[in-house]
LUMFIVEX-77070 format. One record per residue (C-alpha): residue in three letters; z, x, y. Coordinates in steps of 0.02 Angstrom, whole numbers, padded with zeros to 5 digits, always signed. Each point is the difference from the previous one (the first is absolute). Example, Ala and Ser with C-alpha at 12.3 -4.5 7.8 and 13.67 -1.06 7.14 Angstrom:
2
ALA+00390+00615-00225 SER-00033+00069+00172 
END
This chain:
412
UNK-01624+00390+00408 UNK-00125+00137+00068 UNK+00068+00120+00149 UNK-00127-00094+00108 UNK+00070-00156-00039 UNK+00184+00067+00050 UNK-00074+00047+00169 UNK+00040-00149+00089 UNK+00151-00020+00149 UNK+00157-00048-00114 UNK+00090-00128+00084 UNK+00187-00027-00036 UNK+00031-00070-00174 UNK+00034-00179+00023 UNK+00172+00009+00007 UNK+00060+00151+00093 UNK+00138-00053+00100 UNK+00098-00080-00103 UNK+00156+00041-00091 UNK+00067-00050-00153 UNK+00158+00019-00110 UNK-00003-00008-00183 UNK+00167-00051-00079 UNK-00078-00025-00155 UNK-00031+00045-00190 UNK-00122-00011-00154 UNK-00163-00060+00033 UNK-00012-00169+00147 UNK+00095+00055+00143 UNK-00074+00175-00023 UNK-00177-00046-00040 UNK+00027-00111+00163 UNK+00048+00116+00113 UNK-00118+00119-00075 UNK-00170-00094+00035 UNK+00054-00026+00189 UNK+00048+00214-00004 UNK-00181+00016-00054 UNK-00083-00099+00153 UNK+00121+00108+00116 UNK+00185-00078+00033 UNK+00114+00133-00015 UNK+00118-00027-00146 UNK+00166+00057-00037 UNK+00073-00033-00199 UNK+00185+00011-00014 UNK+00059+00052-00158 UNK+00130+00039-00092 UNK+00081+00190+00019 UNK-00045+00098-00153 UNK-00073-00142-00096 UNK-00133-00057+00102 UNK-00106-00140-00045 UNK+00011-00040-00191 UNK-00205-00020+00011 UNK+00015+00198+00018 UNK+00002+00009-00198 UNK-00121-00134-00064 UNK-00141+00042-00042 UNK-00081+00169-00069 UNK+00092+00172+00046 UNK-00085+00148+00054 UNK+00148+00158+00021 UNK+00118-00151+00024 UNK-00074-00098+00106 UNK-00090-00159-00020 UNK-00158-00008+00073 UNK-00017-00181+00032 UNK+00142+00043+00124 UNK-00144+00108+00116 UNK-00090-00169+00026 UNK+00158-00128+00004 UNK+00079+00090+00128 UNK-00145+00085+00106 UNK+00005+00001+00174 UNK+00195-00046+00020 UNK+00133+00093+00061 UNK+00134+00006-00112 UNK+00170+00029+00047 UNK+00177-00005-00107 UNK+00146-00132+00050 UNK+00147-00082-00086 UNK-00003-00185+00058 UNK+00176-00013-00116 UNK+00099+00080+00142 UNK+00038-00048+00174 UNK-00084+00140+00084 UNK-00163-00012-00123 UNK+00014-00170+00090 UNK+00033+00035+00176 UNK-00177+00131-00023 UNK-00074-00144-00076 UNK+00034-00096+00161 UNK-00052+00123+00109 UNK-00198-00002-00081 UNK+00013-00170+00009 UNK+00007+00020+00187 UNK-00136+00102-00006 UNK-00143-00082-00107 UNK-00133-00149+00000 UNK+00021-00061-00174 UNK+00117-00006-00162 UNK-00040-00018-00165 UNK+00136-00016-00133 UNK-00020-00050-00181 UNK+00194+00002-00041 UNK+00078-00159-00098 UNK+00006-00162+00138 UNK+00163+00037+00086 UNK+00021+00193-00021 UNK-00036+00020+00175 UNK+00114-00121+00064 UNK+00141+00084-00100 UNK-00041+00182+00078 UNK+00000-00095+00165 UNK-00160+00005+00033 UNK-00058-00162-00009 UNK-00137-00078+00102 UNK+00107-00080+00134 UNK+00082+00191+00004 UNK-00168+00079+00020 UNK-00033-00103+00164 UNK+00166+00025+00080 UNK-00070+00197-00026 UNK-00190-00032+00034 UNK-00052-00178+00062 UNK-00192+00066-00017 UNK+00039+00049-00202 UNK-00095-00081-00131 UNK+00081-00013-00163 UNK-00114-00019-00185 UNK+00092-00040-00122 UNK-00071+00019-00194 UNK+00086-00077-00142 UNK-00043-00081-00167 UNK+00046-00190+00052 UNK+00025+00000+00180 UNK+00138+00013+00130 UNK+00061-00204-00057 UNK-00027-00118-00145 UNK+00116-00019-00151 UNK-00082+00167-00074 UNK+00019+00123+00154 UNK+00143+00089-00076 UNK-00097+00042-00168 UNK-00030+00166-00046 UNK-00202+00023-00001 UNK-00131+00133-00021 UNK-00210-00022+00021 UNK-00015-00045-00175 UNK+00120-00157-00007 UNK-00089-00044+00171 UNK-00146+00009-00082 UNK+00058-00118-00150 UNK+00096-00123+00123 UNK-00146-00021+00117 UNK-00120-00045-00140 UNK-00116+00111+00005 UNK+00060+00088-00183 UNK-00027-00148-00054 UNK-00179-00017+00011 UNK-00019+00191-00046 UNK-00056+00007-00195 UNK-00096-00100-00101 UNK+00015-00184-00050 UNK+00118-00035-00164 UNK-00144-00024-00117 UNK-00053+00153+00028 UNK+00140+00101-00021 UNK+00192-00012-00019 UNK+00051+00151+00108 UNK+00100-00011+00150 UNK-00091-00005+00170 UNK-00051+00162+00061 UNK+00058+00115+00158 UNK-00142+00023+00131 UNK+00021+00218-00033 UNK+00088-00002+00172 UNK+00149-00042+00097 UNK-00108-00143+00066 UNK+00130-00122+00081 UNK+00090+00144+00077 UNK-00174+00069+00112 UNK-00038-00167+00010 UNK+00205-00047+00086 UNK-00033+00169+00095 UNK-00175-00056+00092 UNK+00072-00173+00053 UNK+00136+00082+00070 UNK-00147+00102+00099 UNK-00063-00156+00048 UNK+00186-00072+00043 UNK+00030+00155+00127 UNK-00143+00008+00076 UNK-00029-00186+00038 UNK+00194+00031+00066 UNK-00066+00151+00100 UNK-00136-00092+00070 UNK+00105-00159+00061 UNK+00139+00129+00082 UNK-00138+00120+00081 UNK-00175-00127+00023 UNK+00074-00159+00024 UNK+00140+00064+00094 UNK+00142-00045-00081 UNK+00087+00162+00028 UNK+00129-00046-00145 UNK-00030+00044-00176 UNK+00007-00112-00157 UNK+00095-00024-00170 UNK-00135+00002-00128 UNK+00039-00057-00181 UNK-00130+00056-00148 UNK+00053-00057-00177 UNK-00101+00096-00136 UNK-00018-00167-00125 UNK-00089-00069+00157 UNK-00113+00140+00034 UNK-00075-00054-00165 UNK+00012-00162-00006 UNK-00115+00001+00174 UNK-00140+00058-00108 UNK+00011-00126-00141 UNK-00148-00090+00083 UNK-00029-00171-00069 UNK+00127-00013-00121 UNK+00139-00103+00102 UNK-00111-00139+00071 UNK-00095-00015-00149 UNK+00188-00034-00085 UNK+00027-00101+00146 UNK-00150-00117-00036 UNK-00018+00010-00172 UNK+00158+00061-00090 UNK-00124+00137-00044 UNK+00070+00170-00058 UNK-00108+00150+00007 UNK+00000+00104-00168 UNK-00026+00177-00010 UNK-00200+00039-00023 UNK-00025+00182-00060 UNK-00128+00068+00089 UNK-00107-00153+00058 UNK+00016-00095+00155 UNK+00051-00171-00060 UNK-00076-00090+00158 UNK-00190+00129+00002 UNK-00109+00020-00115 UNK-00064+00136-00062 UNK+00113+00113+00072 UNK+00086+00124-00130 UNK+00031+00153-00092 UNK-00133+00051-00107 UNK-00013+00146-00147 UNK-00149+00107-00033 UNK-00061+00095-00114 UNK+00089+00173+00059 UNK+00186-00102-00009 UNK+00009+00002+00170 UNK+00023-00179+00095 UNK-00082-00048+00130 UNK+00027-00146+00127 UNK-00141-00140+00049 UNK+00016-00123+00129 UNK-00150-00120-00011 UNK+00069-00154+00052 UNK-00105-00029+00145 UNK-00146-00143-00053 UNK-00131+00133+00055 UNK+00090+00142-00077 UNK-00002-00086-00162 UNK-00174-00023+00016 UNK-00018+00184+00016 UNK+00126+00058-00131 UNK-00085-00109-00123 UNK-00170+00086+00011 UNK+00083+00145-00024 UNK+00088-00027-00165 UNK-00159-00086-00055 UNK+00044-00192-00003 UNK-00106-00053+00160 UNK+00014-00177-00073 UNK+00167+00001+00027 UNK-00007+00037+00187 UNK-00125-00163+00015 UNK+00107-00108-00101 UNK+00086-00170+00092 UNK+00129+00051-00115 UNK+00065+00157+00088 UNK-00064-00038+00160 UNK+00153-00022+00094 UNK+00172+00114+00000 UNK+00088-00165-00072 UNK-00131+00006-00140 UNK+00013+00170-00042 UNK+00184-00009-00002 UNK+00013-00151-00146 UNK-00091+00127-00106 UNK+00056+00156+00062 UNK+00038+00079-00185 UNK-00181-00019-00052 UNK-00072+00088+00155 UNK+00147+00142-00015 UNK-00056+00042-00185 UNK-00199-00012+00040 UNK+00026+00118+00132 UNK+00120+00117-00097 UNK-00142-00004-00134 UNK-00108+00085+00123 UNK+00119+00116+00085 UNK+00070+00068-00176 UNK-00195+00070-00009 UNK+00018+00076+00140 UNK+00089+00170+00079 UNK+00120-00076+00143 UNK-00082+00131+00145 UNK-00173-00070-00053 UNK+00058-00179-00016 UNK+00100+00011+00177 UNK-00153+00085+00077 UNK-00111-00114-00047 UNK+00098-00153+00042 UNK+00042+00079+00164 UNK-00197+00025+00035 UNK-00023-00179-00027 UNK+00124-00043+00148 UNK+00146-00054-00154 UNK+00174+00037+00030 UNK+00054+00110-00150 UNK+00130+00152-00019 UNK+00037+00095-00136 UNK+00216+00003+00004 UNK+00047+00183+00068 UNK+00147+00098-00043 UNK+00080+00110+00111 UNK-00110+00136-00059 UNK-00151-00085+00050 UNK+00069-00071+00168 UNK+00041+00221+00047 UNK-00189+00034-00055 UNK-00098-00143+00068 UNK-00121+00039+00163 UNK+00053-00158+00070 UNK+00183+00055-00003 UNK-00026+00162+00058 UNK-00125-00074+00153 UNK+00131-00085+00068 UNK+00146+00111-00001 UNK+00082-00094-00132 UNK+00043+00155-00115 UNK+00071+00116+00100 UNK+00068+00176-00029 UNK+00168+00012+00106 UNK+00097+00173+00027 UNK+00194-00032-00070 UNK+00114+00155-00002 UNK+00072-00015-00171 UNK-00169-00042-00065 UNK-00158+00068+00092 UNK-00126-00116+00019 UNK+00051-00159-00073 UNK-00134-00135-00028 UNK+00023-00177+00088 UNK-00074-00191+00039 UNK-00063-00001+00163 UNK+00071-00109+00165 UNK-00045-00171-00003 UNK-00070-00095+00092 UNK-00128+00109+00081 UNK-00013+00009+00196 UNK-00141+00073+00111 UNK+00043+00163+00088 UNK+00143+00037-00128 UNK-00037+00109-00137 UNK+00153-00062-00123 UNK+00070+00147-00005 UNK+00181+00038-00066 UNK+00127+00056+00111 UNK+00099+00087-00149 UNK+00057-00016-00154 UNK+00150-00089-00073 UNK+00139+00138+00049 UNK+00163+00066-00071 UNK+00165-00082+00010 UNK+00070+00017+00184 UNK-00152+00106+00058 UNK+00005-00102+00168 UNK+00197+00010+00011 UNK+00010+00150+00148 UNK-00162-00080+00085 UNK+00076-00176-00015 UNK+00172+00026+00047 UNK-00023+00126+00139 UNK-00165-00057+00111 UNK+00033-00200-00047 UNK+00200-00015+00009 UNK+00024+00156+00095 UNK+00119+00072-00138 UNK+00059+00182+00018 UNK-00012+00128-00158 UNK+00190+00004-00017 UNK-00010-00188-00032 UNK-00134+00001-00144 UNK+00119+00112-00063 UNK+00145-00082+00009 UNK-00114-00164-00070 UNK-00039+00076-00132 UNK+00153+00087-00067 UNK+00062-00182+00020 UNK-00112-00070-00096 UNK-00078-00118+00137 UNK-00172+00074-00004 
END
């Protein structure tokens, strides 16, 4: 973004104003309560003393550090606190009294045994919103199973679907790359507080909610078709590849510099259009493919005709030239493209952030994008129990000789 462009009157990021506390771990809860630090809620992560947040080592190391950790926990305040002892608990209590939201991500029931269930949290803070993350939900027969994003991931469905069909190939179905049904589990609980938020402070409520996000049905919300189309017609979708099973053409497509590149022509008029361009016009006139229906029942023969042209082709020149012809087409980045690309860099999406331990660190942009808000970062992800004095003294009104005394004790 040009200096011009920055120019503007920034308004107050979306959600200045609010305050949230993060007693949470890995990837959902944090990813949650990340995404709402980036559009302005001021967010305090409780961690472990020492320790800290087990995230803190995945992940690549630079002088001991991970550097995933400037972007997980940017923006947060991050303060130390035993919630194993009575007074870690009583502190606990006392933040409670003092913030809009919680998000947790702890086993279903964890909580309660700290006492600090929901129905405690109200006797504290009738306003308090509570989010809770977990792999099956807060009830059901499976609540009380141990889960991570991957086995949400496989008991939703969705790994299911992620491979290639049997005939193809024997190998297991493959992981999206990411923690997908952890971000995924960590923007519905985005959704979950802020609907609650908007309910206690719009509609006028003025009494929070209990909101319940299981990560299996984070994914399984996305699964599109596949239940009704079981529902009707004992159908079961089958993993397939690359392709859209119910559009046609639409895949991934090698050319002649190895690289793939991906074509979605399965618009009737973009058909037309990609056909002249491969050089089968009379395929683009045809009854036969005239329709996405049509195109679909022979699907395999359109894929290889137009992977006969695009293996003649460099995949710039073929995505250019599809792209000047009004065809969706994409050649499949890697993160290495994605930091280089103009488009990226346009819209703030690679950004160079200061971090102390690192310099500048490089990281994905704020999304969504608002007018008068440049998306910047308020910091990055900081040290273990670099907020404790700021916390503790202008929050709770603690006195130096009682962080001491906390933390010879082991509370924080």
């Amino acid at each position: 973004m040009t200096d011009s462009a920055k120019a503007f009157n920034q308004l107050a990021k979306p959600l200045q104003g609010l305050t949230v506390l993060e007693l949470g771990h890995f990837i959902a809860a944090p990813h949650c309560t990340r995404l709402m630090a980036d559009l302005g809620a001021s967010v305090i992560k409780v961690e472990a003393p020492n320790s800290g947040d087990p995230i803190r080592s995945w992940g690549m190391m630079k002088e001991g550090n991970t550097l995933w950790w400037s972007v997980h926990g940017r923006g947060k305040q991050c303060i130390t606190l035993n919630l194993k002892t009575e007074r870690g608990i009583a502190i606990a209590k006392a933040l409670i009294e003092q913030v809009d939201i919680v998000v947790e991500n702890f086993r279903p029931g964890q909580l309660a045994n700290w006492g600090l269930s929901y129905a405690d949290m109200q006797q504290i803070n009738s306003r308090i919103i509570l989010v809770h993350i977990s792999g099956y939900g807060q009830s059901g027969p499976y609540k009380d199973r141990v889960s991570f994003g991957s086995i949400g991931e496989a008991f939703g469905g969705i790994r299911h679907l992620t491979g290639y069909p049997k005939e193809v190939t024997d190998l297991p179905p493959v992981r999206t790359g990411v923690s997908l049904g952890d971000s995924l589990a960590g923007m519905f609980g985005v959704i979950g507080a802020l609907s609650a938020v908007y309910q206690r402070d719009v509609a006028g409520t003025g009494v929070g909610r209990e909101v319940d996000v299981a990560l299996y049905e984070s994914v399984f919300s996305l699964m599109e078709g596949a239940l009704p189309e079981y529902g009707e017609f004992s159908a079961i979708r089958q993993p397939s590849g690359s392709a859209i099973p119910t559009a046609a053409p639409s895949n991934t497509y090698k050319c002649a510099d190895g690289q793939w590149l991906a074509i979605g022509a399965n618009g009737d008029k973009i058909f037309k259009r990609l056909c002249q361009i491969i050089g089968k016009p009379e395929l683009g006139e045809s009854d036969s493919y005239d329709s996405n229906p049509k195109r679909v029942a022979n699907a395999d023969m359109l894929d290889n005709l137009i992977e006969n042209w695009t293996l003649t082709q460099q995949s710039a020149v073929a995505e250019q030239l599809l792209l000047d012809n009004d065809i969706p087409a994409g050649r499949l980045l890697n993160i290495e493209d994605c930091a280089k690309d103009p488009h990226y860099l346009a819209r703030d999406m690679v950004m160079q952030v200061a971090d102390p331990r690192f310099g500048e660190v490089t990281h994905p942009g704020v999304v969504p994008k608002f007018d008068q808000d440049d998306g910047s970062v308020s910091w990055p992800g900081p040290a273990v129990a670099a907020h404790n004095s700021q916390i503790y003294t202008e929050l709770l009104g603690m006195d130096a000789a009682t962080l001491i005394e906390l933390e010879q004790q082991g509370v924080i």
